[in-house]
LOTORVO-32476 format. One line per field, with one value per residue: x, y, z of N, C-alpha, C in turn; residue in one letter. Coordinates in steps of 0.2 Angstrom, whole numbers, plus 2048, in hexadecimal, padded with zeros to 3 digits. Each point is the difference from the previous one (the first is absolute). Example, Ala and Ser with C-alpha at 12.3 -4.5 7.8 and 13.67 -1.06 7.14 Angstrom:
nc1 = c(842  7FE)
nc2 = c(7E4  805)
nc3 = c(827  7FC)
cac1 = c(7FC  804)
cac2 = c(806  806)
cac3 = c(800  801)
cc1 = c(804  7FC)
cc2 = c(806  805)
cc3 = c(800  803)
r = c(A  S)
***
This chain:
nc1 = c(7E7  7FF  7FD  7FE  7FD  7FB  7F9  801  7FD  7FD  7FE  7FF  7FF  7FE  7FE  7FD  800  800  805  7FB  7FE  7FF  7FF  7F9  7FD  7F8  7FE  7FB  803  7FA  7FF  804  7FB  7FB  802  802  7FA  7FD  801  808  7FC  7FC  804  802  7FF  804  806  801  803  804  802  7FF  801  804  801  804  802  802  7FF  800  7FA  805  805  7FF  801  800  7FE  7FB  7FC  800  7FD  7FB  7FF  800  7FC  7FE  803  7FD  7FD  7FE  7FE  7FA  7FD  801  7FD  7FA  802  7F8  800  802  803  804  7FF  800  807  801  7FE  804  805  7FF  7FE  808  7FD  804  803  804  7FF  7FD  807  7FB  7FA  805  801  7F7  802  806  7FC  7F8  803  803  7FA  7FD  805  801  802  806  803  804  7FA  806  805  7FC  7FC  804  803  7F9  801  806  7FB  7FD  806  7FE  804  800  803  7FF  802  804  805  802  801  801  804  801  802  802  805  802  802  802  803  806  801  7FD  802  803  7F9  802  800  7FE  7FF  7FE  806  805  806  802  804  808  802  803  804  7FB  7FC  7FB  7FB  7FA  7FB  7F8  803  7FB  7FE  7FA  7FC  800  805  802  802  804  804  803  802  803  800  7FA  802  7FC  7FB  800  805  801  801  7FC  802  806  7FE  7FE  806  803  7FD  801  7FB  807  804  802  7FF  804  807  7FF  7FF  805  806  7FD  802  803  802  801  801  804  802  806  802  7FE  800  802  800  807  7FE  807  800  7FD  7F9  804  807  7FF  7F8  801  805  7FC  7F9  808  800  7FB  802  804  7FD  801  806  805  801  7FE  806  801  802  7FD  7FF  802  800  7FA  800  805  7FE  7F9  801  801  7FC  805  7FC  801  7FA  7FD  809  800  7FA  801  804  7FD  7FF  806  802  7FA  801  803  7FA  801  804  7FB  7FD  803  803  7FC  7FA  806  7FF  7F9  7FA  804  802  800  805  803  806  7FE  7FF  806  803  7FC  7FF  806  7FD  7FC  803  806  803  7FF  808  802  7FB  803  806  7FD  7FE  806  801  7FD  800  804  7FF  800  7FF  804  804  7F9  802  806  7FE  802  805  801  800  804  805  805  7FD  806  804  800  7FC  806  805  7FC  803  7FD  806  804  7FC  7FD  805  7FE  7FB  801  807  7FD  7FE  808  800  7FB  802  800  804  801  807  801  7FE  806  803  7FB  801  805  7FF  7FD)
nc2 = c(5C5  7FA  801  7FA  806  804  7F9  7FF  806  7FF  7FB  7FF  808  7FB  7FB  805  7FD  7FC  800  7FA  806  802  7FF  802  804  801  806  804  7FF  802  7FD  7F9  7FF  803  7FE  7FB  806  800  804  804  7FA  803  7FF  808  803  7FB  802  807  7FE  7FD  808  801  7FB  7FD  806  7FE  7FB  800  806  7FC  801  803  7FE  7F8  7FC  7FA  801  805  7FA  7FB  806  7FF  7F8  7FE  806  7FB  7FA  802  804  7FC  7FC  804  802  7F8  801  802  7FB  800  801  7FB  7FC  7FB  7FC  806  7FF  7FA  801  806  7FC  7FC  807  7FF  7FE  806  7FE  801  7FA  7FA  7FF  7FD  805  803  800  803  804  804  7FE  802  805  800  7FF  803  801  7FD  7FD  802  804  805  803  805  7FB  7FF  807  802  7FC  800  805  800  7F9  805  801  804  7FB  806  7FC  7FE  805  803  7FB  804  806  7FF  7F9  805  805  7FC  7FB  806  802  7FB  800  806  7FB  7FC  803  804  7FE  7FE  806  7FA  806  7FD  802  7FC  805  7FC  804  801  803  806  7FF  7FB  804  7FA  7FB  806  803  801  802  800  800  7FE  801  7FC  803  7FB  804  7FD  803  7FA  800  802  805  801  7FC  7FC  7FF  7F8  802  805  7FC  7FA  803  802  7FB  7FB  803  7FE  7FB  7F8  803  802  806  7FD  7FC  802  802  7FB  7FB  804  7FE  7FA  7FE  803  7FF  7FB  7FC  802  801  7FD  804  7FF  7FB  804  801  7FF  800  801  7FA  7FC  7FE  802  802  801  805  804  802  802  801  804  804  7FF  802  7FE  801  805  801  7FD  805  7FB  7FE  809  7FB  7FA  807  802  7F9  7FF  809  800  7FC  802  803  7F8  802  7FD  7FD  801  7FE  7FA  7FF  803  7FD  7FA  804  7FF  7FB  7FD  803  7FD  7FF  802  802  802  7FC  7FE  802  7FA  7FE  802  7FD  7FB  800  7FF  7FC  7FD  800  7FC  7FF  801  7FF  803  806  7FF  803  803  803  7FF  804  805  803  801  808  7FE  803  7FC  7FA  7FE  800  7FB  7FD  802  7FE  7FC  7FF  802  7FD  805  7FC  7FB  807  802  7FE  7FE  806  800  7FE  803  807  7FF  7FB  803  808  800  7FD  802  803  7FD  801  805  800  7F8  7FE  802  801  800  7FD  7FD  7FF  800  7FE  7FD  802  800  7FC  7FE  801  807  7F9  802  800  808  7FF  7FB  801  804  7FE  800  806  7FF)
nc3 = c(E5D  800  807  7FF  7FB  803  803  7FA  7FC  806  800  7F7  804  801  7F9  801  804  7FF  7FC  800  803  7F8  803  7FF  7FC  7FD  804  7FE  7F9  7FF  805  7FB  7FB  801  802  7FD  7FE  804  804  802  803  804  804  7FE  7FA  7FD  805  7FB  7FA  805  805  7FA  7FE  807  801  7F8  800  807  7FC  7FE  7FD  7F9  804  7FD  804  7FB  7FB  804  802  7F9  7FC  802  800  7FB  7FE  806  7FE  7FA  803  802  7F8  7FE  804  800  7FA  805  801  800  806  7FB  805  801  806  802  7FD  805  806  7FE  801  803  804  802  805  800  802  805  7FD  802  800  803  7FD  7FE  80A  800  7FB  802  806  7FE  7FE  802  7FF  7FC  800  7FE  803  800  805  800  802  7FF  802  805  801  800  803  804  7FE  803  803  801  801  7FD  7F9  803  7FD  805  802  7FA  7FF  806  801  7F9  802  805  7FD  7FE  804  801  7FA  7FC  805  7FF  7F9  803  804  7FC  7FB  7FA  7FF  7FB  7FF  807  804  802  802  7FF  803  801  805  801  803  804  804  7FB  802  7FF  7F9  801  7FA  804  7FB  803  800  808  802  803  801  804  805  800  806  7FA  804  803  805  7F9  805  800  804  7FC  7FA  803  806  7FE  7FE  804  803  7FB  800  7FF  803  7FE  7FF  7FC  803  806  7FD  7FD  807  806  7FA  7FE  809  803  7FD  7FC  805  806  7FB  804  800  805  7FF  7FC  807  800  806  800  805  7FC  803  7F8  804  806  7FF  7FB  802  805  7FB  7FD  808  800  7FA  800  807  7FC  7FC  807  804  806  7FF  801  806  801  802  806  804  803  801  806  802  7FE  804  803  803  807  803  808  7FD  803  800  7FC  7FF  803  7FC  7FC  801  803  7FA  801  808  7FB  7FF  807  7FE  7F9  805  805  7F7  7FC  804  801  7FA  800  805  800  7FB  7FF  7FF  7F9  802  807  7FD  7FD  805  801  7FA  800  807  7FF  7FD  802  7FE  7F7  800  7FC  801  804  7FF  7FE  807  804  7FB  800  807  7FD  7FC  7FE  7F9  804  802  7FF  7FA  804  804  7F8  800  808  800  7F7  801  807  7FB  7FA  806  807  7F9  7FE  805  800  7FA  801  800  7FA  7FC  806  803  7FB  804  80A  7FE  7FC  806  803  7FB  801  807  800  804  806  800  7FF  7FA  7FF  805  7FF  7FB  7FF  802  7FB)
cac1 = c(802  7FC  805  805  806  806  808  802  806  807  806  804  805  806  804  808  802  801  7FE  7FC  7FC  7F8  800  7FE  7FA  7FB  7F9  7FF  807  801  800  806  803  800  804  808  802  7FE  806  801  7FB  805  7FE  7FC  7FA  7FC  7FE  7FD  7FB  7FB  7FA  7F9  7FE  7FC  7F9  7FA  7FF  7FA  7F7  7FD  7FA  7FB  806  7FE  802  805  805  801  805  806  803  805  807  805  802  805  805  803  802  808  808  803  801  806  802  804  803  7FB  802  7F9  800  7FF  7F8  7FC  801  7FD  7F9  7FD  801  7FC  7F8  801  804  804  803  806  7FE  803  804  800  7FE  807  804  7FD  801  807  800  800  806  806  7FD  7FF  807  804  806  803  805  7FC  7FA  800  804  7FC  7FB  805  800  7FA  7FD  806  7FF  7FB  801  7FD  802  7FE  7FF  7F7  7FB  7F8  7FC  7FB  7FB  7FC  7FC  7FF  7FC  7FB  7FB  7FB  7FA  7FA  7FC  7FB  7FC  7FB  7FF  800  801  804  800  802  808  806  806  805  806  808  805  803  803  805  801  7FA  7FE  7FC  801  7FA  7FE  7FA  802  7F9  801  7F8  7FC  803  806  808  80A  801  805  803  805  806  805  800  800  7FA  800  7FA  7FA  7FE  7FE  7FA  7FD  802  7FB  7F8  800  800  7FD  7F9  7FA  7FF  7FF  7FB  7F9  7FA  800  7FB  7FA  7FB  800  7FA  7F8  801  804  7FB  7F7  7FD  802  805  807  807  802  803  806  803  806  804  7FF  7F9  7F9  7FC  806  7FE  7FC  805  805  7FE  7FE  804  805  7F8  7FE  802  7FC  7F7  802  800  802  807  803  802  806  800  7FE  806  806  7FE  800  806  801  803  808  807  802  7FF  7FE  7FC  7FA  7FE  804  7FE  7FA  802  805  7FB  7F8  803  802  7FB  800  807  800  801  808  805  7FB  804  808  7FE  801  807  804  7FD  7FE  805  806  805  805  7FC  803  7FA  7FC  802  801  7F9  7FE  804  801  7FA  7FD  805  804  808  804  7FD  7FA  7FF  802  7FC  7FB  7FF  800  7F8  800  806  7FE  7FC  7FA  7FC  802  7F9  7FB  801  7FA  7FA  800  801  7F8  7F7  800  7FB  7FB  7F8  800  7FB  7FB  7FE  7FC  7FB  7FB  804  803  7FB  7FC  7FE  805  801  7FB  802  805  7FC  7FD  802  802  7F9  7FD  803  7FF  804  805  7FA  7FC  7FE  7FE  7FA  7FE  803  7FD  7F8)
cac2 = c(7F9  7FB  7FF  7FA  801  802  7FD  7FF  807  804  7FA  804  804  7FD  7FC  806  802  7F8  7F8  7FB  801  7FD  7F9  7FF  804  7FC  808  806  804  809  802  800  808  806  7FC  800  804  803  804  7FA  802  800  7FB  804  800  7FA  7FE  804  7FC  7F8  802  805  7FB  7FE  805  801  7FA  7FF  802  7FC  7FC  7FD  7FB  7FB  803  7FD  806  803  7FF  7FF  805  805  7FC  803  807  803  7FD  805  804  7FD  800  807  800  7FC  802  80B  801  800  7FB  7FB  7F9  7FB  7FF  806  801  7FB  803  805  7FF  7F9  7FF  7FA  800  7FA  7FF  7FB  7FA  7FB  7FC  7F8  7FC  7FC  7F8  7FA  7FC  7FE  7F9  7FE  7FF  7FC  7F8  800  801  7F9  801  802  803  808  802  805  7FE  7F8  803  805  7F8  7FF  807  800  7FC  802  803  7FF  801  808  7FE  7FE  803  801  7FC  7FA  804  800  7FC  7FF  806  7FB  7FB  803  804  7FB  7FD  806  802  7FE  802  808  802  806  801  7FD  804  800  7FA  801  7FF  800  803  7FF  808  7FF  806  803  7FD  7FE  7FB  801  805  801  806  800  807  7FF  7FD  7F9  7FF  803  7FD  7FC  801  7FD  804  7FA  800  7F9  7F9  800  7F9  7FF  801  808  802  803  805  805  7FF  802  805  807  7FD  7FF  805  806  807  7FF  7FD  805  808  7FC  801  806  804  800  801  806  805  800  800  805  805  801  801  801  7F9  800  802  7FC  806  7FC  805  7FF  7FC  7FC  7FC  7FC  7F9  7FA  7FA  7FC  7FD  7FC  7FB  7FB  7FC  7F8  7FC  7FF  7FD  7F9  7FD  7FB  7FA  804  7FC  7FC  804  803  7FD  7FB  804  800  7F9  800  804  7FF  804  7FD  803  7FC  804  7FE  803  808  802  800  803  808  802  802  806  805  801  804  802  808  803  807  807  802  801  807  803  800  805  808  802  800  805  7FA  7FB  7FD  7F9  7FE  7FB  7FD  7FB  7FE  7FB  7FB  7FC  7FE  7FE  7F8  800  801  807  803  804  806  807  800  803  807  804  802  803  806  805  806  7FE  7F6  7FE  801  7FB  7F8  7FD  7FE  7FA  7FC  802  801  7F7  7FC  7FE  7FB  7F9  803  803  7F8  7F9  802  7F7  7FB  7FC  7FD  803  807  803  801  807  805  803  806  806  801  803  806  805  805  7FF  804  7FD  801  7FC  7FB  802  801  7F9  7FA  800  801)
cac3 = c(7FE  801  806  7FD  7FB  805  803  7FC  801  807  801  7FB  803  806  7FE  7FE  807  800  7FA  801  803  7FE  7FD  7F9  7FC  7F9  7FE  7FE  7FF  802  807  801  7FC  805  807  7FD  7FD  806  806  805  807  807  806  806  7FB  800  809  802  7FA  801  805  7FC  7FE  805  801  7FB  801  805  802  7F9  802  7FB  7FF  806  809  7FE  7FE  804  803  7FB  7FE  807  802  7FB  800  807  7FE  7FB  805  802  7FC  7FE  80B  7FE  7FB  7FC  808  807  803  802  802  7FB  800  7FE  7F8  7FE  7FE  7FA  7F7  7FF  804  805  803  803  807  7FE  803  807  7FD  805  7FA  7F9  801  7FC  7FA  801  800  7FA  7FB  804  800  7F9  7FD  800  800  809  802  801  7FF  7FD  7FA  7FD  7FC  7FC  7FE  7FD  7FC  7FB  7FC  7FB  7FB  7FA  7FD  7FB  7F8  800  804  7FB  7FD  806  802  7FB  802  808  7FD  7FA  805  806  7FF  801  807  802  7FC  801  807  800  7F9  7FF  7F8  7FC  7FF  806  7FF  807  7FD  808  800  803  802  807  804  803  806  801  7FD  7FB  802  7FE  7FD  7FC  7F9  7FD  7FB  802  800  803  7FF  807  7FE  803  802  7FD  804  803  7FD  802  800  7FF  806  804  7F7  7FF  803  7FB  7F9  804  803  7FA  7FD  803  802  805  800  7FA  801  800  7FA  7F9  801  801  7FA  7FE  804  804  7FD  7FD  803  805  7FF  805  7FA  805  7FF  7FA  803  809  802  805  809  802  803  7FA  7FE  807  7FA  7F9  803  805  7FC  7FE  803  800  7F9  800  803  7FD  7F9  801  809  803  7FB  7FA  7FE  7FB  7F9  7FC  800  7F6  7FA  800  7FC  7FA  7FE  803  806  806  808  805  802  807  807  7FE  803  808  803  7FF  808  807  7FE  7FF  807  800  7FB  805  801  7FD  800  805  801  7FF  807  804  7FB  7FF  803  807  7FE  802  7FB  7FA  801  803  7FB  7FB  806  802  7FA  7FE  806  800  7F8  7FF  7F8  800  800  7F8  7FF  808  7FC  7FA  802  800  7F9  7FF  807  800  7FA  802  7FE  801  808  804  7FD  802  803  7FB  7FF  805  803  7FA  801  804  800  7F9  802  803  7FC  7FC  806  801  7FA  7FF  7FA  7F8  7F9  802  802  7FA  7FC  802  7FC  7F8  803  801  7FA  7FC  802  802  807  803  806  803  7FD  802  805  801  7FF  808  807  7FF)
cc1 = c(7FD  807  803  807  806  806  804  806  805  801  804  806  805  806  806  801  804  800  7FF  7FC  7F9  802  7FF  7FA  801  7FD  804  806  800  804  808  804  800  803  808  802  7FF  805  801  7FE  808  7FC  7FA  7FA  7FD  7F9  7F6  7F8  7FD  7FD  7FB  7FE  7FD  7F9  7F9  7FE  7FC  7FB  801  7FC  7FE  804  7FC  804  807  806  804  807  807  804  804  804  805  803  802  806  804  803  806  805  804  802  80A  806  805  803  800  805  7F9  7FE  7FF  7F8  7FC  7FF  7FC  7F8  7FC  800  7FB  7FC  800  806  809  805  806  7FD  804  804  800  7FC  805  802  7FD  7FD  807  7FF  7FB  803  804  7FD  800  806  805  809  803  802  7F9  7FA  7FF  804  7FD  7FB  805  802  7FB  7FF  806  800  7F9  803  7FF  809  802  7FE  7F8  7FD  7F7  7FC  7FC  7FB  7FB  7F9  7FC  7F7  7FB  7FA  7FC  7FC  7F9  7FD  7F9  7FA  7FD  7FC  7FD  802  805  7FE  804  809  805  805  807  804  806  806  805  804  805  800  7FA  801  7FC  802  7FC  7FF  7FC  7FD  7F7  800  7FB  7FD  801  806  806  808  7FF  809  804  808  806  808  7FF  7FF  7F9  7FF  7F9  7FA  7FD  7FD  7F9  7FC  801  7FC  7FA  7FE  800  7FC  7F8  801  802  803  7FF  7F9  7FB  7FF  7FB  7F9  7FD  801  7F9  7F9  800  802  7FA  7F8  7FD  803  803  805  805  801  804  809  801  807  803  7FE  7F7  7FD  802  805  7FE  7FD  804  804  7FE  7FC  805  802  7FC  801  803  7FA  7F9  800  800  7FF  801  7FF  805  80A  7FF  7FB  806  806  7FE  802  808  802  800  806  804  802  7FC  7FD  7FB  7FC  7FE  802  801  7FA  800  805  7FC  7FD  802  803  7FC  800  807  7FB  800  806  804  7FC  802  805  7FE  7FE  806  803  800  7FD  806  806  806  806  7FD  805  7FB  7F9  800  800  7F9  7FD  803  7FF  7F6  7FB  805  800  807  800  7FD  7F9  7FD  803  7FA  7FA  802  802  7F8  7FE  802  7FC  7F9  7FA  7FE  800  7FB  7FD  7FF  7F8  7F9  800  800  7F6  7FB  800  7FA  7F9  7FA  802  7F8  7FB  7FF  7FC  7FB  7FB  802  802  7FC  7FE  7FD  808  805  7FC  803  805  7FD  7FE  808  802  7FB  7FE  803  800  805  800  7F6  7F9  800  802  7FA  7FB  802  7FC  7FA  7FF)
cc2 = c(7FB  7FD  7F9  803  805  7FC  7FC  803  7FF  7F7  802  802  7FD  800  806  803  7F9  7FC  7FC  800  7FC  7F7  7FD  804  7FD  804  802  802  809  7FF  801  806  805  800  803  806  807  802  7F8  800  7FF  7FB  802  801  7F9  7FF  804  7FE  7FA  802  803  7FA  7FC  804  800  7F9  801  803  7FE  7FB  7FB  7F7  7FD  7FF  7FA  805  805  7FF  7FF  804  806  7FD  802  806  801  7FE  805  806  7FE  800  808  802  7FF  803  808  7FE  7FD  7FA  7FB  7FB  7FC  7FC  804  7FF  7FA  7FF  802  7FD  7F8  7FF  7F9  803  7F9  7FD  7F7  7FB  7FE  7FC  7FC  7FB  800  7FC  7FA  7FF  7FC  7F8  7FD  7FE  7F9  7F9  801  801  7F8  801  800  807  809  7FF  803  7FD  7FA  803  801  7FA  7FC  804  7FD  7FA  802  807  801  804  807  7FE  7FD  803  803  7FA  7FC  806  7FE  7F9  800  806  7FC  7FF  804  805  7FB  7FE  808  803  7FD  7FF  808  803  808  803  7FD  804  802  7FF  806  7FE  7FF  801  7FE  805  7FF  809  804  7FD  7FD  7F8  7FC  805  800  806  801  803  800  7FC  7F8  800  801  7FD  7FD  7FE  7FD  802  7F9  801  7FA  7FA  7FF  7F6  7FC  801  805  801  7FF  804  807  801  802  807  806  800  7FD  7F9  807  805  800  7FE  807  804  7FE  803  808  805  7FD  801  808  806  801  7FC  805  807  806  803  802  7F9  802  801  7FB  805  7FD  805  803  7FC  7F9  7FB  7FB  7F9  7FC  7FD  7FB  7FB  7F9  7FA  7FB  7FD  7FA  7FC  803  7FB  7F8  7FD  7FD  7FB  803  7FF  7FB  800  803  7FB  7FC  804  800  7F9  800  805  7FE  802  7FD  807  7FD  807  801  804  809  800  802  805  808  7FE  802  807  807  803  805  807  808  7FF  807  804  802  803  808  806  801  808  807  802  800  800  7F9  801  7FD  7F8  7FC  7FE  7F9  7F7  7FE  7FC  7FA  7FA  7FD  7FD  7F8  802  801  807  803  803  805  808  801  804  805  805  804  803  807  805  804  801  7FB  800  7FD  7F8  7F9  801  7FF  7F6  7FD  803  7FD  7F7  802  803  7FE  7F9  801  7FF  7FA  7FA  800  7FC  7FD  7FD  7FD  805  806  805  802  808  805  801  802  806  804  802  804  806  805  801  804  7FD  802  7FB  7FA  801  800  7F9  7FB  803  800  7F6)
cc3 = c(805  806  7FD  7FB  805  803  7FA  800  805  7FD  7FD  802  805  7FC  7FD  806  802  7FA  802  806  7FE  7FD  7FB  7FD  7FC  7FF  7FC  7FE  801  806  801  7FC  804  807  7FB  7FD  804  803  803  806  806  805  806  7FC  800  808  7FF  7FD  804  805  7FE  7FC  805  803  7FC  803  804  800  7F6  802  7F9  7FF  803  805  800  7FC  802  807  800  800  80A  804  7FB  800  808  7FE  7FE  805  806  7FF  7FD  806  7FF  7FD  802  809  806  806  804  804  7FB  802  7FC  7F9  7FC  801  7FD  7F8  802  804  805  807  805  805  7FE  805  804  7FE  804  7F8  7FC  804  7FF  7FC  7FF  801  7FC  7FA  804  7FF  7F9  7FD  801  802  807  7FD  7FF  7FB  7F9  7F8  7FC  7FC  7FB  7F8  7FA  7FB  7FA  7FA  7FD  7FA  7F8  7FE  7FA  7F8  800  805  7FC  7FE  807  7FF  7FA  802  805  7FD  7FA  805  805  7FA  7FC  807  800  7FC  800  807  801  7FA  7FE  7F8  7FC  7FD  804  7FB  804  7F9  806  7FC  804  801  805  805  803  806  803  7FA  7FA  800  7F7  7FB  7FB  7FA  7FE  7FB  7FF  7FC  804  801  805  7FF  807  801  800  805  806  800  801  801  7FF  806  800  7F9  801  803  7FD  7FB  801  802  7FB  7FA  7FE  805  805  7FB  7F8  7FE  803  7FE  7FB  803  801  7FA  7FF  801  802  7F8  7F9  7FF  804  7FE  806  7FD  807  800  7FB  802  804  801  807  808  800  802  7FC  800  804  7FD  7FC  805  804  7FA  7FC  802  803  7F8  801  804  7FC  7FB  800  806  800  7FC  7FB  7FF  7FC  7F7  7FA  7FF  7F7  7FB  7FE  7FE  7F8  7FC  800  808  804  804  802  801  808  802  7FE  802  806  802  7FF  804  805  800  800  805  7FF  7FC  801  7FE  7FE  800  807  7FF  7FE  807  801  7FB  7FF  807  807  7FD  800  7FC  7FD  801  806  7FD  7FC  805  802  7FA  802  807  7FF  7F9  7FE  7F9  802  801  7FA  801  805  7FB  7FA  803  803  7FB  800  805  7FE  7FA  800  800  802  808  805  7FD  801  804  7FD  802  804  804  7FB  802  805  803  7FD  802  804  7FD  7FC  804  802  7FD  800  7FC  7FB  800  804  802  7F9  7FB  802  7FC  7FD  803  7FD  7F9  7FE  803  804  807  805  809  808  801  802  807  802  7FF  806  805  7FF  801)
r = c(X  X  X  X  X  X  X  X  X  X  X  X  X  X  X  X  X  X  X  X  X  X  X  X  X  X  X  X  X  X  X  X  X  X  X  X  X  X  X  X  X  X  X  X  X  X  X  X  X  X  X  X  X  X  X  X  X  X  X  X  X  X  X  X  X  X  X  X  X  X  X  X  X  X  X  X  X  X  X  X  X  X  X  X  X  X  X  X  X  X  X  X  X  X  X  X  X  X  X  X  X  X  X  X  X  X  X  X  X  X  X  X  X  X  X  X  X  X  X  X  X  X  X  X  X  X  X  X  X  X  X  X  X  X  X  X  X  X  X  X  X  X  X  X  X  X  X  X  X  X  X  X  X  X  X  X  X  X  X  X  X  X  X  X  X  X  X  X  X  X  X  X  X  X  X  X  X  X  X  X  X  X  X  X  X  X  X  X  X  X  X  X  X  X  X  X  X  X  X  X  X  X  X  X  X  X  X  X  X  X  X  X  X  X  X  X  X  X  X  X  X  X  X  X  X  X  X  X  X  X  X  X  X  X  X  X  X  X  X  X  X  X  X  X  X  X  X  X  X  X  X  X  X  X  X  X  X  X  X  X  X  X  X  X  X  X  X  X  X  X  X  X  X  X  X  X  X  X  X  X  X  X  X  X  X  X  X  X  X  X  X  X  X  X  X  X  X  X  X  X  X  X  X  X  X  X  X  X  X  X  X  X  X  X  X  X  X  X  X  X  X  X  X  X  X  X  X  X  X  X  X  X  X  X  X  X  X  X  X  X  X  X  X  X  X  X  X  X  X  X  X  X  X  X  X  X  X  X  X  X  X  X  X  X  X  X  X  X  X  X  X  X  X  X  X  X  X  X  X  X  X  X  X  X  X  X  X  X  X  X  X  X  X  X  X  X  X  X  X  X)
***
């Protein structure tokens, strides 16, 4: 069997070790049928299969040296997580290493006290730091009875910006949903053949600050966007069929996310508050664009927080209330979203993955600066949706 379909197969097998471990598949329906109808794999067989797949890997000569590579970041990943799985006692660094081909370490909280004071000039008002941010957000609250109807305009107006920026097959199209009882605040359900669910988490308050990054982010120009493209250019242009999977606690998550959390600055950049203040305008809907911009910029210097608050949980073992305390002291959230966040922190399957968002930002920020603003730092994104790039990879790049 053709090593790509191999690593198809073991993803496959996670997902009965784990629901929702695969994220999304668009291959080859045999795979999944023989997979679902197959013995139930074990954690320790899974472990065994990604070591006889990494082996054939390494002395495989016929794979271009991009693929290749792909594929054995990936299937180490995999062997971690079955490792995980039947028991293994792992370090948490270690664990995160292995699944995102990134290293990590708890930051200097001298940088959150300055941001702290940047914040502190950007936020209007007297009295705590933390109420005043609190405050600001509460008057960008979006209504729950119009929450779809913002998503729906805010999604209009960014997917014609994308489409003509980063062609897409004319038969794209994103459907949003409204859900509840997750741990997360979006989440990007690909089904193939340009298509995907994008399912907005109706438990929390959603507001107009945070609605067009969510969008951009799940969206276009990010985890939608790219699924169109490498289902078109890598899947069936370069005929890749491991692009046909995305599987959670990989190289890939790092990418996509970091990629996401960049779409609103590929899609509008700066000036992307008084962008969205005209689109909420015509809905009836006040907000001060400027002063949400400003308050994402200063905010951006917080953005170790919750991968510290991780370190603190899994790798040094703290009180998950100490946790809760630290979001709430360094990040300046409410109790609610602190326990929000460590909902996520907590769970089995997302525990390791906050450091897709906070390692994949800041090294595809690194990777993009690199070209300058406008039209050439704009290609480089297209790199990111079109090509089967790894955490490794652009490292290598920057130091070159």
């Amino acid at each position: 069997m053709p090593l790509a379909d191999r690593y198809l197969r073991l993803g496959l097998a996670f997902d009965r070790i784990e629901p929702g471990f695969v994220d999304a598949y668009f291959g080859d329906p045999g795979h999944r049928r023989v997979v679902a109808e197959g013995p139930a794999p074990t954690p320790s067989g899974l472990a065994a299969d990604a070591r006889a797949l990494l082996a054939d890997l390494r002395s495989d000569t016929s794979l271009p040296a991009d693929r290749r590579e792909f594929l054995l970041g990936h299937v180490a990943a995999l062997e971690c997580s079955a490792r995980k799985f039947d028991g293994a006692d792992i370090g948490f660094v270690d664990e995160v290493r292995a699944y995102f081909d990134v290293d990590i370490a708890p930051a200097d909280t001298a940088g959150y006290e300055a941001a702290h004071a940047a914040l502190d000039e950007a936020v209007p008002g007297a009295g705590p730091l933390r109420e005043r941010i609190l405050a600001a957000k509460a008057r960008a609250e979006v209504p729950p009875a119009r929450v779809a109807e913002v998503v729906d305009a805010l999604a209009g107006a960014l997917r014609d910006v994308v489409r003509g920026r980063y062609p897409l097959p004319e038969s794209e199209t994103v459907e949003f949903e409204i859900v509840g009882d997750k741990p997360w605040s979006g989440f990007n359900y690909y089904r193939g053949g340009y298509r995907s669910t994008v399912a907005v988490n109706g438990d929390l308050t959603q507001y107009l600050s945070v609605l067009p990054h969510l969008i951009a982010h799940e969206a276009y120009p990010g985890h939608h966007t790219e699924h169109c493209r490498k289902e078109e250019r890598l899947v069936h242009g370069a005929q890749q069929p491991e692009q046909t999977i995305f599987l959670v606690n990989t190289p890939q998550c790092l990418m996509a996310e970091g990629l996401a959390d960049h779409a609103l600055g590929a899609a509008i950049g700066a000036g992307w508050g008084r962008w969205a203040q005209e689109i909420y305008a015509d809905l009836g809907l006040g907000f001060d664009g400027d002063l949400h911009e400003r308050i994402a910029r200063a905010s951006a210097g917080l953005l170790h927080v919750r991968q510290d608050a991780a370190l603190m949980l899994h790798d040094r073992h703290a009180d998950p209330e100490d946790v809760v305390a630290y979001l709430q002291r360094w990040a300046l959230m409410s109790e609610q979203s602190a326990r929000q966040s460590l909902r996520f922190l907590s769970s089995s399957l997302w525990r390791a993955y906050i450091s897709t968002y906070v390692e994949g930002y800041a090294l595809l920020a690194r990777w993009l600066e690199v070209a300058r603003p406008g039209p050439e730092r704009l290609r480089r994104f297209g790199r990111l949706l079109d090509e089967p790039l790894t955490p490794s990879g652009l490292r290598r790049e920057l130091a070159a």
